[in-house]
PALUMBA-274243 format. One record per residue: residue in one letter; x, z, y of N, C-alpha, C in turn. Coordinates in pm, 1 decimal. Layout:
REM residues N
<site><rest>A</rest><n_east>X</n_east><n_up>Z</n_up><n_north>Y</n_north><ca_east>X</ca_east><ca_up>Z</ca_up><ca_north>Y</ca_north><c_east>X</c_east><c_up>Z</c_up><c_north>Y</c_north></site>
...
This chain:
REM residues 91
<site><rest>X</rest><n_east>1216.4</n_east><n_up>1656.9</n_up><n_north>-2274.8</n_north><ca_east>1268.9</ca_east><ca_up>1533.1</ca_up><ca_north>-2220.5</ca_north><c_east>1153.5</c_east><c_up>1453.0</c_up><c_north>-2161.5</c_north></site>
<site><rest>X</rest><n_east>1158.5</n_east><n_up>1365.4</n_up><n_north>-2072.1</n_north><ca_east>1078.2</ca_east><ca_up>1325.8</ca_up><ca_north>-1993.7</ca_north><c_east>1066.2</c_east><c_up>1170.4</c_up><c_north>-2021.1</c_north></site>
<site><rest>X</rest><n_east>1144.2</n_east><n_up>1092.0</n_up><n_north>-2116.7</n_north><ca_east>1104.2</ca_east><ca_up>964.2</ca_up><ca_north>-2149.6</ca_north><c_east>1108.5</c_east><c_up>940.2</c_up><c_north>-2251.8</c_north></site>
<site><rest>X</rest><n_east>987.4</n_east><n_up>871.9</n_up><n_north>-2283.2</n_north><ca_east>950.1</ca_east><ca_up>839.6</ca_up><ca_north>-2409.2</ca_north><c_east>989.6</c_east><c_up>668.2</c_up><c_north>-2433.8</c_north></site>
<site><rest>X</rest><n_east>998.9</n_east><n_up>641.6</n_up><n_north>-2574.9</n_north><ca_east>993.5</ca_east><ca_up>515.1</ca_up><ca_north>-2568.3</ca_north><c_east>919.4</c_east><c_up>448.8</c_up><c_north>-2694.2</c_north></site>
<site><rest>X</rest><n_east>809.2</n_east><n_up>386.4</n_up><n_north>-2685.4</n_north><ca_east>715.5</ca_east><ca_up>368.2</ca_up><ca_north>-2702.2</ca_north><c_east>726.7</c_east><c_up>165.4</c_up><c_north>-2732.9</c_north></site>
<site><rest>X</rest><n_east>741.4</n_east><n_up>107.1</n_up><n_north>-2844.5</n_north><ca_east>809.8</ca_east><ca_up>-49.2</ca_up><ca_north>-2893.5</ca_north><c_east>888.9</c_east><c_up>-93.3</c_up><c_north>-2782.9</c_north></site>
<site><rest>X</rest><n_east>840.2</n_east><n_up>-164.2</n_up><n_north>-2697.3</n_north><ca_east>968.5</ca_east><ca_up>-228.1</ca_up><ca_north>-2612.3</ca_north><c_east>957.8</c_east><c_up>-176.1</c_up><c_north>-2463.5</c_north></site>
<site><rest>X</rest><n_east>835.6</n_east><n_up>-34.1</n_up><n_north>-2498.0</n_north><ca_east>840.9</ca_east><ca_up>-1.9</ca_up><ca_north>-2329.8</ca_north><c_east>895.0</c_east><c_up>132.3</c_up><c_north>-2332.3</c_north></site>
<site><rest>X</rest><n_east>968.0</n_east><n_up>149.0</n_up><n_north>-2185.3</n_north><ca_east>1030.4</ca_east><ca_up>304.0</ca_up><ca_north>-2150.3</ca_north><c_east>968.7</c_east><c_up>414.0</c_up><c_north>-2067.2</c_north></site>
<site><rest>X</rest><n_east>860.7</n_east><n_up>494.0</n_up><n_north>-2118.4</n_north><ca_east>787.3</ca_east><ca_up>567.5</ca_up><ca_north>-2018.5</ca_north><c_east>910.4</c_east><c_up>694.2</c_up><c_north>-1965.2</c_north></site>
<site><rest>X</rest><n_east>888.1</n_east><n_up>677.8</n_up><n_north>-1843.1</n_north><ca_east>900.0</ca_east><ca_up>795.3</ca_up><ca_north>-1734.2</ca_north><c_east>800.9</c_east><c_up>906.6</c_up><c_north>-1663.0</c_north></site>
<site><rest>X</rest><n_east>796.0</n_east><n_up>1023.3</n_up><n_north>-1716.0</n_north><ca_east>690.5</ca_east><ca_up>1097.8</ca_up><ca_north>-1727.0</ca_north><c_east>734.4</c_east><c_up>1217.7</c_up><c_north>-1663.0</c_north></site>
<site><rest>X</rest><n_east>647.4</n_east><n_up>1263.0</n_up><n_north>-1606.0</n_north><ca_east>676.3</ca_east><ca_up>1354.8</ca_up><ca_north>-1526.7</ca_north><c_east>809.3</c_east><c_up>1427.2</c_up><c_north>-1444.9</c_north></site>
<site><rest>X</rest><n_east>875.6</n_east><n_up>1495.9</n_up><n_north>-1423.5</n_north><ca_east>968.0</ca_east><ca_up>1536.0</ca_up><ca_north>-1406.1</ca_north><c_east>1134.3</c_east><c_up>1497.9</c_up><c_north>-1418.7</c_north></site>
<site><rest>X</rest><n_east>1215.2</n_east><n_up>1416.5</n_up><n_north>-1380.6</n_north><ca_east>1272.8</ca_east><ca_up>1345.8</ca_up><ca_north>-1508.0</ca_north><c_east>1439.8</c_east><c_up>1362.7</c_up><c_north>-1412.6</c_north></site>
<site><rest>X</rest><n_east>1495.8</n_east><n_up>1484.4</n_up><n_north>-1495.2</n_north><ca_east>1604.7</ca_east><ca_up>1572.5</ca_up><ca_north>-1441.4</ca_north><c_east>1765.2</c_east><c_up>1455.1</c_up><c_north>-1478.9</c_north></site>
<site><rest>X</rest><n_east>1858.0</n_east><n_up>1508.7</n_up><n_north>-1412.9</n_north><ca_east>1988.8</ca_east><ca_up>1448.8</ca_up><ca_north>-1439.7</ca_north><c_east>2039.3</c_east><c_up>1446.4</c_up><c_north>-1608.9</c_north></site>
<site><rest>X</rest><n_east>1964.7</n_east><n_up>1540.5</n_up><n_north>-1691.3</n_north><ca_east>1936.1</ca_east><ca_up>1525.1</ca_up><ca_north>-1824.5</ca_north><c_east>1887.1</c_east><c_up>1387.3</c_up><c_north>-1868.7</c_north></site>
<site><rest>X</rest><n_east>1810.1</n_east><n_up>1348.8</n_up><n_north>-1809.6</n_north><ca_east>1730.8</ca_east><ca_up>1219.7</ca_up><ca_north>-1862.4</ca_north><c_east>1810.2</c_east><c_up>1085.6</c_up><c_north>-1850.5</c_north></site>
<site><rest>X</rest><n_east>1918.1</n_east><n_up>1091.6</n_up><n_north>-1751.6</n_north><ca_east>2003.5</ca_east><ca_up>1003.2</ca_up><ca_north>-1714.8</ca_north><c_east>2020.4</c_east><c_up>925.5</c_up><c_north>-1840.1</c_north></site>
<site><rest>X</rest><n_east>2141.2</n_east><n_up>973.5</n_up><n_north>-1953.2</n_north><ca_east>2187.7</ca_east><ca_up>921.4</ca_up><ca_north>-2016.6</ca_north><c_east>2147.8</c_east><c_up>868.3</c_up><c_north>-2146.8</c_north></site>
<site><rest>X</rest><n_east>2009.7</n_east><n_up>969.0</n_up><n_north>-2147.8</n_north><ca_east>1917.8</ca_east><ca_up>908.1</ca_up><ca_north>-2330.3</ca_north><c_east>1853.4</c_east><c_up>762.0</c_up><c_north>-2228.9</c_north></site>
<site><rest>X</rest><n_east>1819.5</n_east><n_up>785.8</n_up><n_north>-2096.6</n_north><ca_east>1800.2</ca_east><ca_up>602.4</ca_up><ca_north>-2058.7</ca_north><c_east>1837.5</c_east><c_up>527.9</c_up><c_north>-2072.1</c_north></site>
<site><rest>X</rest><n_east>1977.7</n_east><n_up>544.8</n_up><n_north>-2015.1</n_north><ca_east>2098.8</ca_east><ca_up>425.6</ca_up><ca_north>-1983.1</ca_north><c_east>2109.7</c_east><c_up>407.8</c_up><c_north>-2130.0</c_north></site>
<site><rest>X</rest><n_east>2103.7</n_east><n_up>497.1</n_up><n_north>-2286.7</n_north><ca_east>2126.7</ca_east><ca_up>467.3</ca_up><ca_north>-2406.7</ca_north><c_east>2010.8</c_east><c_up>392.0</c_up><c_north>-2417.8</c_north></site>
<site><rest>X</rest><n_east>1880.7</n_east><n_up>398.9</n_up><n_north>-2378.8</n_north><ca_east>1737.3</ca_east><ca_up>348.6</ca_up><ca_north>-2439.2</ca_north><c_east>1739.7</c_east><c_up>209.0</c_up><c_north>-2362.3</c_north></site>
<site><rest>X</rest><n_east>1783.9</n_east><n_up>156.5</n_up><n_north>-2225.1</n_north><ca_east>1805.7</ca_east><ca_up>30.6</ca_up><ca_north>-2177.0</ca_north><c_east>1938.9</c_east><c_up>-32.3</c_up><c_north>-2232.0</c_north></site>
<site><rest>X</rest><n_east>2029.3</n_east><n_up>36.4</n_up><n_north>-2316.0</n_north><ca_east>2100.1</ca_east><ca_up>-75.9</ca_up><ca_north>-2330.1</ca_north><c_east>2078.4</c_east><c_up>-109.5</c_up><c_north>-2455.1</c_north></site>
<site><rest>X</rest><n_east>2019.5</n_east><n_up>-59.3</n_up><n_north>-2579.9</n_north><ca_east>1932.1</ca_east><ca_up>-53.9</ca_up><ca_north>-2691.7</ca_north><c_east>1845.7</c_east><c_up>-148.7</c_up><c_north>-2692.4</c_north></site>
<site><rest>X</rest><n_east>1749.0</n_east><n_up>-164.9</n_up><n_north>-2557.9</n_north><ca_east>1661.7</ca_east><ca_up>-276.5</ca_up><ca_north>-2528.9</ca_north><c_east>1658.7</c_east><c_up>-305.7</c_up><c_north>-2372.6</c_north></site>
<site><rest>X</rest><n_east>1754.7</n_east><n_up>-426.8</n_up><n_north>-2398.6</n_north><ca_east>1779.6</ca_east><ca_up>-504.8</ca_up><ca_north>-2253.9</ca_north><c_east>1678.9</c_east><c_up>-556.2</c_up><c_north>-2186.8</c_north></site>
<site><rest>X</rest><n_east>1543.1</n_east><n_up>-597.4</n_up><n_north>-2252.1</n_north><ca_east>1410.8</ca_east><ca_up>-646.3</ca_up><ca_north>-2220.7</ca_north><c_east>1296.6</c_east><c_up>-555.2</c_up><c_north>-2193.9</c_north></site>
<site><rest>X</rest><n_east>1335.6</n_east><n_up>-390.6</n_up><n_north>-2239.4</n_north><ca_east>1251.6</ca_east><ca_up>-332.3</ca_up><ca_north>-2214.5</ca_north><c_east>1152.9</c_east><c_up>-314.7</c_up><c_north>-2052.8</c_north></site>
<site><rest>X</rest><n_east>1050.0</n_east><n_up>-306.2</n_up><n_north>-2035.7</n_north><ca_east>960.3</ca_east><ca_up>-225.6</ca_up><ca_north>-1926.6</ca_north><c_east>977.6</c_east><c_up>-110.9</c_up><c_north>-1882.5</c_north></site>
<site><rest>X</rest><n_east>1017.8</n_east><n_up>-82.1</n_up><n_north>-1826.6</n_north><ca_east>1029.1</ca_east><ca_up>72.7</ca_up><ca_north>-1789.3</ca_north><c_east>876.8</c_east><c_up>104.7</c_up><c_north>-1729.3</c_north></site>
<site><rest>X</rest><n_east>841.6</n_east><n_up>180.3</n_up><n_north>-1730.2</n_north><ca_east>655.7</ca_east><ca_up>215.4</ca_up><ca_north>-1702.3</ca_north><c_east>671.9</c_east><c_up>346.6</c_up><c_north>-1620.3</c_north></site>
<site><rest>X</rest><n_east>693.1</n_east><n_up>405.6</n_up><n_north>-1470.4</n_north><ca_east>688.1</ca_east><ca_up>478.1</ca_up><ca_north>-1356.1</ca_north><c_east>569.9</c_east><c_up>541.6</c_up><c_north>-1319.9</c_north></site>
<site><rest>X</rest><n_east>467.5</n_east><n_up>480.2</n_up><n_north>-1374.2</n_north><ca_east>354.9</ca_east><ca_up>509.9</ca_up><ca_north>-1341.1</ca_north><c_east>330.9</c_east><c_up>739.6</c_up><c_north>-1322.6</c_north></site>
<site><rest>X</rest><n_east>355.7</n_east><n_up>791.0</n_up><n_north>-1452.3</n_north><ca_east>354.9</ca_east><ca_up>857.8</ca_up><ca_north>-1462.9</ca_north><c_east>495.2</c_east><c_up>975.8</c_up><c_north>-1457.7</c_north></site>
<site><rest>X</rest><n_east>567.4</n_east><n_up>939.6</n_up><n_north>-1353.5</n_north><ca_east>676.0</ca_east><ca_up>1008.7</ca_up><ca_north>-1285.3</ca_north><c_east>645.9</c_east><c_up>1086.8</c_up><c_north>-1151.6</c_north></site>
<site><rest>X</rest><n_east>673.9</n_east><n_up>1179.9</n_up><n_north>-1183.0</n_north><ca_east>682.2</ca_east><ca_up>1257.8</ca_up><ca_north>-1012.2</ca_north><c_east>790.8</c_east><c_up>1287.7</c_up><c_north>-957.9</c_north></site>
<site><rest>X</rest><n_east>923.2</n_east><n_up>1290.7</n_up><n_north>-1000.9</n_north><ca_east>1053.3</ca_east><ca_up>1294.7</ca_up><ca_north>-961.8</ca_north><c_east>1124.0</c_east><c_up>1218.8</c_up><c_north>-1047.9</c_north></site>
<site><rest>X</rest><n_east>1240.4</n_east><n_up>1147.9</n_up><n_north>-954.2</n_north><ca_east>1310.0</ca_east><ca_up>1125.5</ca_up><ca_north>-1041.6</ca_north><c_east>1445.2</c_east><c_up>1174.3</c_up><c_north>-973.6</c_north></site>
<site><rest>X</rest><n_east>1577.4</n_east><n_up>1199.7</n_up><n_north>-1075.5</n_north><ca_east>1684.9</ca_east><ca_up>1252.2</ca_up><ca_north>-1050.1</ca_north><c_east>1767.8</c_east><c_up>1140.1</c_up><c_north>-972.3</c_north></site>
<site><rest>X</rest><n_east>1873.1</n_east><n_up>1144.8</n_up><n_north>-871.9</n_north><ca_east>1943.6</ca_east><ca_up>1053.1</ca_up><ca_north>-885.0</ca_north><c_east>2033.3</c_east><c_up>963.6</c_up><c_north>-939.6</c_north></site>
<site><rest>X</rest><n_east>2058.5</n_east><n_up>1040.3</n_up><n_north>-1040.2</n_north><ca_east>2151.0</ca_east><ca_up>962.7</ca_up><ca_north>-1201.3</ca_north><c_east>2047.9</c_east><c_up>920.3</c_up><c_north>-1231.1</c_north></site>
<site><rest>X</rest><n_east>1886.5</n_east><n_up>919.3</n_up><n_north>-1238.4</n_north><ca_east>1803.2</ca_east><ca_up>835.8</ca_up><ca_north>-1341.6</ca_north><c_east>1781.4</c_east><c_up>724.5</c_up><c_north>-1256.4</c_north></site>
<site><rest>X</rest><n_east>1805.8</n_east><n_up>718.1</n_up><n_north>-1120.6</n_north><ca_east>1796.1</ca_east><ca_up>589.3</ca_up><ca_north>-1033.9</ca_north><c_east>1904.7</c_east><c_up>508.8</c_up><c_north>-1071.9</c_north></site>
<site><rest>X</rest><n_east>2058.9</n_east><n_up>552.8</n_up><n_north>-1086.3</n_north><ca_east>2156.7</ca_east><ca_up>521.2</ca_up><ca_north>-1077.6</ca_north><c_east>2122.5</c_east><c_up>424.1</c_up><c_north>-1194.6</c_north></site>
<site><rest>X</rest><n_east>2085.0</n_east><n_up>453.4</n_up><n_north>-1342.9</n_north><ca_east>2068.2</ca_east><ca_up>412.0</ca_up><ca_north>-1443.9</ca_north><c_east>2003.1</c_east><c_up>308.3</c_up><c_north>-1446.5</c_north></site>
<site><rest>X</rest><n_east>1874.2</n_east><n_up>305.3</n_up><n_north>-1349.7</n_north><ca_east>1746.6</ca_east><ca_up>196.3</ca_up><ca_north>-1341.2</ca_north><c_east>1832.8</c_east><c_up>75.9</c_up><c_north>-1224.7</c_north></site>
<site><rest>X</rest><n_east>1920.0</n_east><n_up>143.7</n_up><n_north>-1150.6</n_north><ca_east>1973.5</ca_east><ca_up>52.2</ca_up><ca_north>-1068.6</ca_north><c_east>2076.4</c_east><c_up>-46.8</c_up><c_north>-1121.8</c_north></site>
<site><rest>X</rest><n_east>2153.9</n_east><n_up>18.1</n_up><n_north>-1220.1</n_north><ca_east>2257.5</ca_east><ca_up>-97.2</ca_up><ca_north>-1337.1</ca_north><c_east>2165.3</c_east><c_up>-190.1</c_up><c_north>-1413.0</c_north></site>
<site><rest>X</rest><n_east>2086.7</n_east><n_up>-99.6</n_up><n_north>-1500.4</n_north><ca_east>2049.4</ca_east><ca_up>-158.4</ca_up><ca_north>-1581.1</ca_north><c_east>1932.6</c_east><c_up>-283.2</c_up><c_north>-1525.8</c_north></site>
<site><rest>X</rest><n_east>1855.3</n_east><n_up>-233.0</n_up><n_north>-1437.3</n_north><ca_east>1775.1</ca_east><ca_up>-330.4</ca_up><ca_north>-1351.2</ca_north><c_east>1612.7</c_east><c_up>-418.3</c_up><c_north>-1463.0</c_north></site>
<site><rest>X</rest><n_east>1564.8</n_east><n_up>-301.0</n_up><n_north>-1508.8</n_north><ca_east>1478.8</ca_east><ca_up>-323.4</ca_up><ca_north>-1589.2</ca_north><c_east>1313.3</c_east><c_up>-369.4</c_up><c_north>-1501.4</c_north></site>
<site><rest>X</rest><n_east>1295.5</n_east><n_up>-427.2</n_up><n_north>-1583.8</n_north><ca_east>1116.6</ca_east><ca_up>-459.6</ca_up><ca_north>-1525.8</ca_north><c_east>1045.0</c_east><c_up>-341.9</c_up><c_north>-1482.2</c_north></site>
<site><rest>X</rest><n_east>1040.6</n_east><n_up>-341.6</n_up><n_north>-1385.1</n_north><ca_east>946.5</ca_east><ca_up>-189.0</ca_up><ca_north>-1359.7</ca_north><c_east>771.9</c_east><c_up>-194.3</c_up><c_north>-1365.0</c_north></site>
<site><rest>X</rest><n_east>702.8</n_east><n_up>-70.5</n_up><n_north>-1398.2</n_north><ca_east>563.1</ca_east><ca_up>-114.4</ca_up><ca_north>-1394.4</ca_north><c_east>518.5</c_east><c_up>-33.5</c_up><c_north>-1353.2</c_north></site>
<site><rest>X</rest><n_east>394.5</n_east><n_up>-8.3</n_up><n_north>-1292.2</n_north><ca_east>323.1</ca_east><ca_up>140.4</ca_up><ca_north>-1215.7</ca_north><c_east>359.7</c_east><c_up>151.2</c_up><c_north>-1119.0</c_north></site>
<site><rest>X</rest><n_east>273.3</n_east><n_up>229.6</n_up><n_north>-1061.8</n_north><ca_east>353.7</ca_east><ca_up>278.0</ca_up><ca_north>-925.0</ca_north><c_east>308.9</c_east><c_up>434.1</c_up><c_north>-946.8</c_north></site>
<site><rest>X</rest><n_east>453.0</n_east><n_up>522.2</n_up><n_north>-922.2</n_north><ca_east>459.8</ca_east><ca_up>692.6</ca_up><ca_north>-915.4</ca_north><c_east>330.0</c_east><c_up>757.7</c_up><c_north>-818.8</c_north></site>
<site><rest>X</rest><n_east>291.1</n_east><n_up>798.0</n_up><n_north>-825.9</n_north><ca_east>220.1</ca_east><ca_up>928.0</ca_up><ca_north>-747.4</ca_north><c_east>273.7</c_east><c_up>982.1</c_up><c_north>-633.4</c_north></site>
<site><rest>X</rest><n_east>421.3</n_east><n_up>1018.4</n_up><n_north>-643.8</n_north><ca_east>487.8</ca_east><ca_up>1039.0</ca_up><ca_north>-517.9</ca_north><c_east>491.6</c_east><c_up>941.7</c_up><c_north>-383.8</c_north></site>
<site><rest>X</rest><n_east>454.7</n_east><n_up>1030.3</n_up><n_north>-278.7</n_north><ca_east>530.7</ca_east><ca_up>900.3</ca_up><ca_north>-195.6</ca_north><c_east>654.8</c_east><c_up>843.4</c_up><c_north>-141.3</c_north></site>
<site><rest>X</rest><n_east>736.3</n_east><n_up>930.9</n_up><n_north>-209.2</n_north><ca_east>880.2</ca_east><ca_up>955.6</ca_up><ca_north>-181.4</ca_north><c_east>934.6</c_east><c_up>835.4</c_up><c_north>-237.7</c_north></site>
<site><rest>X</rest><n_east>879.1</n_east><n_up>819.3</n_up><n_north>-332.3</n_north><ca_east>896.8</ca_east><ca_up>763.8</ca_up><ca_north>-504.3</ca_north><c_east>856.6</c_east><c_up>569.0</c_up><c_north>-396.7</c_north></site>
<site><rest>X</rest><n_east>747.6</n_east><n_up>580.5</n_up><n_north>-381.3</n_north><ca_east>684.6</ca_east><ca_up>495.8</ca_up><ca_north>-359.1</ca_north><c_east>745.8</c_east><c_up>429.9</c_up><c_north>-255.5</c_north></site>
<site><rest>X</rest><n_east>773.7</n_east><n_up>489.2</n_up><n_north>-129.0</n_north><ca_east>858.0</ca_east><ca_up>429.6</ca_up><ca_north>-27.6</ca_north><c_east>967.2</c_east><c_up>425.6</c_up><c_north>-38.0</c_north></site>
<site><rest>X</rest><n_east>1043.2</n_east><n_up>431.7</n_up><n_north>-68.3</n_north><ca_east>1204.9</ca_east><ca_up>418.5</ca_up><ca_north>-100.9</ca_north><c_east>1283.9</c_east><c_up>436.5</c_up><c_north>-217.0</c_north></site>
<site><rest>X</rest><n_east>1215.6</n_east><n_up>469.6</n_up><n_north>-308.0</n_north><ca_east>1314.8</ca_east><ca_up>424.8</ca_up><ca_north>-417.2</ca_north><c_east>1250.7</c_east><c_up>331.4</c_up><c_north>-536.9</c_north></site>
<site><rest>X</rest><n_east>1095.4</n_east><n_up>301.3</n_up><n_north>-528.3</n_north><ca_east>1018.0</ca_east><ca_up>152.1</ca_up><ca_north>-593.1</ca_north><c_east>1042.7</c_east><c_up>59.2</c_up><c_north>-519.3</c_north></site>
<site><rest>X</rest><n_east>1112.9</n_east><n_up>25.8</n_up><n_north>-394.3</n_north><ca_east>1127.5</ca_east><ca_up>-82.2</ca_up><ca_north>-355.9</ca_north><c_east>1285.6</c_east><c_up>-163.5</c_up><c_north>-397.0</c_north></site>
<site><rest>X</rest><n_east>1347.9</n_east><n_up>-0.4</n_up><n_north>-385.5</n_north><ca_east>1510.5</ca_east><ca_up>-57.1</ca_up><ca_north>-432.2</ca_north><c_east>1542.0</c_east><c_up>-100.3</c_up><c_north>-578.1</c_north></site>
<site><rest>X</rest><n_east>1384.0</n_east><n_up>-36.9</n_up><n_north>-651.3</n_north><ca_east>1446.4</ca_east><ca_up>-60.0</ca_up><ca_north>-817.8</ca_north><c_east>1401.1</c_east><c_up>-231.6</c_up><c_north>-859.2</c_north></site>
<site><rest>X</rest><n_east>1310.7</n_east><n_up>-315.5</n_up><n_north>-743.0</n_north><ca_east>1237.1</ca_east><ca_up>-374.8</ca_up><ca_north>-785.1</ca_north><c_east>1341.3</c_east><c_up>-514.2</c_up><c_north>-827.3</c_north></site>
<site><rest>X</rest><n_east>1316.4</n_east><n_up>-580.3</n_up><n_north>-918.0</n_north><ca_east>1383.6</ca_east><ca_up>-665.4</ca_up><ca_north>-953.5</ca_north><c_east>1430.2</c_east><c_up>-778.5</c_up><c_north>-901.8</c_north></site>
<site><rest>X</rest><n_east>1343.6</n_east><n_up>-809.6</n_up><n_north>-808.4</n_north><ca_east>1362.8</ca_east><ca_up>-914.2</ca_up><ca_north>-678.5</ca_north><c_east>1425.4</c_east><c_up>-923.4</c_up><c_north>-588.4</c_north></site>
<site><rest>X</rest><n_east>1502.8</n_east><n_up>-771.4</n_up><n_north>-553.0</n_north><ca_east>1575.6</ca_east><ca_up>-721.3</ca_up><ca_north>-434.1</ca_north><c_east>1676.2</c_east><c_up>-737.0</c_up><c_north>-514.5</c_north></site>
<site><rest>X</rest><n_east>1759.6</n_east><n_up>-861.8</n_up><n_north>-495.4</n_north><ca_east>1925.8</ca_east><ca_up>-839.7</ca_up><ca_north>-605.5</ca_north><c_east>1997.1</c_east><c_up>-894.8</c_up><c_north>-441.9</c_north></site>
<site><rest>X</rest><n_east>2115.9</n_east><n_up>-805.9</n_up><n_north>-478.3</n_north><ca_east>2238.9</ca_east><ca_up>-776.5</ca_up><ca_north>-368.8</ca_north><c_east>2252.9</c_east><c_up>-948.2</c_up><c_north>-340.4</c_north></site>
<site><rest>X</rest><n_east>2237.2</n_east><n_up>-1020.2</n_up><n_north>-221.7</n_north><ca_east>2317.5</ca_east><ca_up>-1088.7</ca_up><ca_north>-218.5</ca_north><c_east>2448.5</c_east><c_up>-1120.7</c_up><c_north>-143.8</c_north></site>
<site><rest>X</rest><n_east>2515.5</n_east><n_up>-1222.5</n_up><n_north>-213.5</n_north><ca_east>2664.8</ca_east><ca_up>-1213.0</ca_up><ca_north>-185.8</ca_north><c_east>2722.7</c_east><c_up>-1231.2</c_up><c_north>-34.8</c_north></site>
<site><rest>X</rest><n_east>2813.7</n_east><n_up>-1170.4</n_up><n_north>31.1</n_north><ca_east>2835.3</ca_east><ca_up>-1174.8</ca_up><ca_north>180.8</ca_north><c_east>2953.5</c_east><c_up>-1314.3</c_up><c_north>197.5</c_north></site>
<site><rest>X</rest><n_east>2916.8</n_east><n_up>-1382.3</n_up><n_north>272.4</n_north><ca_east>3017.2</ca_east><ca_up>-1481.0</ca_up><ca_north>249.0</ca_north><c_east>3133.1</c_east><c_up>-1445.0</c_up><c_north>342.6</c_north></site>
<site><rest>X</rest><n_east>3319.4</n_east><n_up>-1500.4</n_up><n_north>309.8</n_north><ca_east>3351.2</ca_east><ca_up>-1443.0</ca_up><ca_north>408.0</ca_north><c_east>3401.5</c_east><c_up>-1500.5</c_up><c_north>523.5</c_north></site>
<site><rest>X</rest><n_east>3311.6</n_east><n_up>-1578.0</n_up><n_north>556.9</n_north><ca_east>3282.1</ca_east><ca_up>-1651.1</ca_up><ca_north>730.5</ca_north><c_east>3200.0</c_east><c_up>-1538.0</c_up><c_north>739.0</c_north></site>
<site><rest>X</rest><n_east>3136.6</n_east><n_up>-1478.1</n_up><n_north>683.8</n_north><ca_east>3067.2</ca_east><ca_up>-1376.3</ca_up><ca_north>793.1</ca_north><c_east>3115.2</c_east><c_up>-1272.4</c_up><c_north>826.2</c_north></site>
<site><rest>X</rest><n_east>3215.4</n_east><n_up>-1208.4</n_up><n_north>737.7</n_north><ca_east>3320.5</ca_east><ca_up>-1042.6</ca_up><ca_north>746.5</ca_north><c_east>3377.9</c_east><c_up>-1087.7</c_up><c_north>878.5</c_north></site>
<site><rest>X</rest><n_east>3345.0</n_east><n_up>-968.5</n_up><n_north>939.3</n_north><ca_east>3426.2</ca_east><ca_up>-957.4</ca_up><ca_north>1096.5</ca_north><c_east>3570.1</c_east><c_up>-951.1</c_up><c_north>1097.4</c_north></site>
C-alpha cells in the first residue's frame, strides 16, 4: 500500500493505484485536519484524485512528476474552490 499515516499527516508514496483510493477516503474522513504530504508520489490513480478532490485536504510537497505537478497539484490546491455560477449568467 502506498499511504502511510503517520499522527495527523497522510503520506503518499510512491505509486499509489485505484487500491489506495478507499484506505484514503477512510484515513481523511478519520482525520478531517489531516496534511496530506505528495511530496513523495509518482503516480497517482484517478480514484486517489477523486478522494483528495472531496475530501479537499491541505496538501504539502510537490511530486517529482511533471504530470503530477502541472495539472493535477494545481486542481487539488485548496484555494481553487468551485465558485458558484450565478443565474444571470446561464445562457
Amino acid at each position: 500500500m502506498s499511504i502511510r499515516v503517520e499522527s495527523e499527516r497522510i503520506i503518499l508514496d510512491g505509486y499509489c493505484g485505484v487500491e489506495d483510493a478507499e484506505p484514503l477516503a477512510a484515513a481523511l474522513e478519520a482525520m478531517p485536519s489531516a496534511t496530506v504530504d505528495i511530496s513523495p508520489c509518482r503516480q497517482l490513480h484517478s480514484a486517489v484524485v477523486q478522494a483528495l478532490l472531496v475530501f479537499r485536504p491541505y496538501i504539502e510537497g510537490i511530486p517529482s512528476d511533471p504530470f503530477l505537478n502541472a495539472f493535477v497539484l494545481p486542481s487539488l490546491a485548496k484555494s481553487v474552490e468551485p465558485q458558484p455560477v450565478s443565474p444571470a449568467r446561464l445562457p
